[in-house]
ZALUM-906013 format. One line per 8 residues: their letters; for each residue x, z, y of C-alpha. Coordinates in steps of 0.001 Angstrom, whole numbers, plus 500000, padded with zeros to 6 digits. Example, Ala and Ser with C-alpha at 12.3 -4.5 7.8 and 13.67 -1.06 7.14 Angstrom:
2
AS> 512300 507800 495500  513670 507140 498940
***
This chain:
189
XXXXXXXX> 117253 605453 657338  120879 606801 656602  121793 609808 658150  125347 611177 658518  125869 614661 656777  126803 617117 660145  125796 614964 662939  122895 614985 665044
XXXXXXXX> 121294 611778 666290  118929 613731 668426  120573 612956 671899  118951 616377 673092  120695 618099 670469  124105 620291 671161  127353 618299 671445  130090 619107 669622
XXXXXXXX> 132978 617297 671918  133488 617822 675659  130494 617148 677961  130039 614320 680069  130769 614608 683841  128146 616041 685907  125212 613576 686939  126495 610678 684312
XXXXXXXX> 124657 608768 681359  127004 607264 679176  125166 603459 677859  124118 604317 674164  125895 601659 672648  125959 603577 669058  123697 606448 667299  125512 609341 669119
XXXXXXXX> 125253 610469 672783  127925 612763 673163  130982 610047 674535  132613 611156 677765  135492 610482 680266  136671 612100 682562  140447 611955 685201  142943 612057 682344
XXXXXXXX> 140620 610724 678960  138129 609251 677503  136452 609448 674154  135853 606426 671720  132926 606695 668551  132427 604561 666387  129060 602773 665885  127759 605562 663144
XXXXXXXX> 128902 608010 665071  130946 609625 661754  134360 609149 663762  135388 609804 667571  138512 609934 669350  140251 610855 672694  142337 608678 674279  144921 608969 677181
XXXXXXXX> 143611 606790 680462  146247 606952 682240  150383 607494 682163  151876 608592 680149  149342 608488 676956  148308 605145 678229  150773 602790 677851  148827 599090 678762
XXXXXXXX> 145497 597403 678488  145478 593703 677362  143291 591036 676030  144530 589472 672796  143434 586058 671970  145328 585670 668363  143690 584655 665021  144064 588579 663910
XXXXXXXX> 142412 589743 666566  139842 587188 666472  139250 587851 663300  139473 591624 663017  136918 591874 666084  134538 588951 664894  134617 587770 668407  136855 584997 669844
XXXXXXXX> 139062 587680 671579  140265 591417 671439  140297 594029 674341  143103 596376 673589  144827 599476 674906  147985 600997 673648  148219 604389 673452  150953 606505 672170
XXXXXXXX> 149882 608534 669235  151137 611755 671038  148223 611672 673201  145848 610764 670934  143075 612901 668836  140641 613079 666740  137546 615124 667795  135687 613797 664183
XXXXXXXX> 135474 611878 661537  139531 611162 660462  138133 611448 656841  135962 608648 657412  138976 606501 658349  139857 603498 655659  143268 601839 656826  143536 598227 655542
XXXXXXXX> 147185 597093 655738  148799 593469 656014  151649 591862 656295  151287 588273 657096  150140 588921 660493  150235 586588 663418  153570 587774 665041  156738 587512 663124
XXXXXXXX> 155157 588659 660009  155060 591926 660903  152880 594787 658756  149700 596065 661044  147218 599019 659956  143886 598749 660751  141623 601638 660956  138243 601332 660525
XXXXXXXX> 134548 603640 659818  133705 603657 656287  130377 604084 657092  129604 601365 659828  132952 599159 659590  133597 599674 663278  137306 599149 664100  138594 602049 665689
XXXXXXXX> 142485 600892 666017  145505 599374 664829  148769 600553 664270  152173 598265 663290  155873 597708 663129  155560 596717 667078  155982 599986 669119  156413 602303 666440
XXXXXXXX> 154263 605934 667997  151671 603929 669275  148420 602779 668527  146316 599683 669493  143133 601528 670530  140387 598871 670439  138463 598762 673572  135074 598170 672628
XXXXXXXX> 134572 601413 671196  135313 603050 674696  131944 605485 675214  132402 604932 679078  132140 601000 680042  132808 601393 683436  136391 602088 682538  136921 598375 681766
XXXXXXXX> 136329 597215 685240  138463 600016 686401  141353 601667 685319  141150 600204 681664  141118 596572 683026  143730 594800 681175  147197 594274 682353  148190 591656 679681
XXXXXXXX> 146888 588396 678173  148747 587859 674816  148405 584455 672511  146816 582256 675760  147386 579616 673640  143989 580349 671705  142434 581184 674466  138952 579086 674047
XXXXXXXX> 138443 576731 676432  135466 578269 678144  137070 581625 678762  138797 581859 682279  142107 583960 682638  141739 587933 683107  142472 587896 687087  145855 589838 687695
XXXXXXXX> 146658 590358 684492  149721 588923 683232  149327 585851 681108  151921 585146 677943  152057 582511 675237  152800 584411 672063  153860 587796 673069  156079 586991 675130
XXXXX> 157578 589622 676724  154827 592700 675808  156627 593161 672894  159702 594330 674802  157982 596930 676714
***
């Protein structure tokens, strides 16, 4: 068994980030415990547990949630879809792990060629976010690394579906959330 050099996979042991709200269990959905949310943010670890980040859930930090359904981030999530929030980088932070970050830059991207940064664990490969030429400031915080689930089917429930185009077949539309071929107009936020 691996083991990461200053972190504790005992989930009895002391946490080194911000506790959980009273009387909550986060899901273990990784080899660390110690994810949290709480009015204003929420953390986001990686599957190792070598990197975590807080994130901004609401205004201003938070700037939208959306489902992507483009051949990068089908691709880049090994799923047939993306959940995605941007966040502006302002209201961002690392609590771990930056120095386990390896950014992977391209340029032929789906969208008007544009160059996107993706960051990702060294250790575990987890996709943490992506950053590009669209909304310079801000990142593309993937959602699936979100500690707290419950967010999604609250306040992180996306706003946006982008590329509906490649939407499979068998996947209904996000209810509410605004639905665009291409980007249509998310890119103009």
């Amino acid at each position: 068994m691996y083991t990461l050099p200053g972190i504790s996979l005992d989930p009895c042991a002391d946490m080194t980030s911000v506790q959980p709200k009273a009387g909550t269990e986060l899901p273990l959905s990784g080899l660390t415990r110690d994810g949290w949310s709480n009015a204003d943010e929420a953390t986001a670890t990686c599957s190792c547990g070598a990197i975590q980040m807080v994130l901004p859930i609401k205004a201003p930090g938070l700037v939208n949630t959306f489902v992507c359904h483009c051949s990068d981030c089908r691709n880049w999530s090994a799923s047939v879809f993306a959940t995605n929030l941007t966040t502006l980088d302002s209201h961002t932070r690392f609590v771990r792990g930056e120095d386990h970050l390896v950014l992977f830059s391209q340029s032929e991207t789906i969208s008007k060629h544009r160059r996107m940064t993706n960051a990702f664990c060294k250790l575990c490969g987890t996709l943490m976010y992506r950053q590009g030429a669209v909304g310079p400031g801000t990142r593309f915080m993937r959602g699936g690394p979100i500690d707290d689930h419950e967010l999604h089917n609250t306040i992180l429930k996306p706003q946006w579906e982008i590329f509906t185009e490649h939407r499979a077949s068998w996947i209904p539309a996000v209810p509410g959330a605004r639905q665009e071929i291409g980007m249509g107009d998310f890119d103009k936020q």
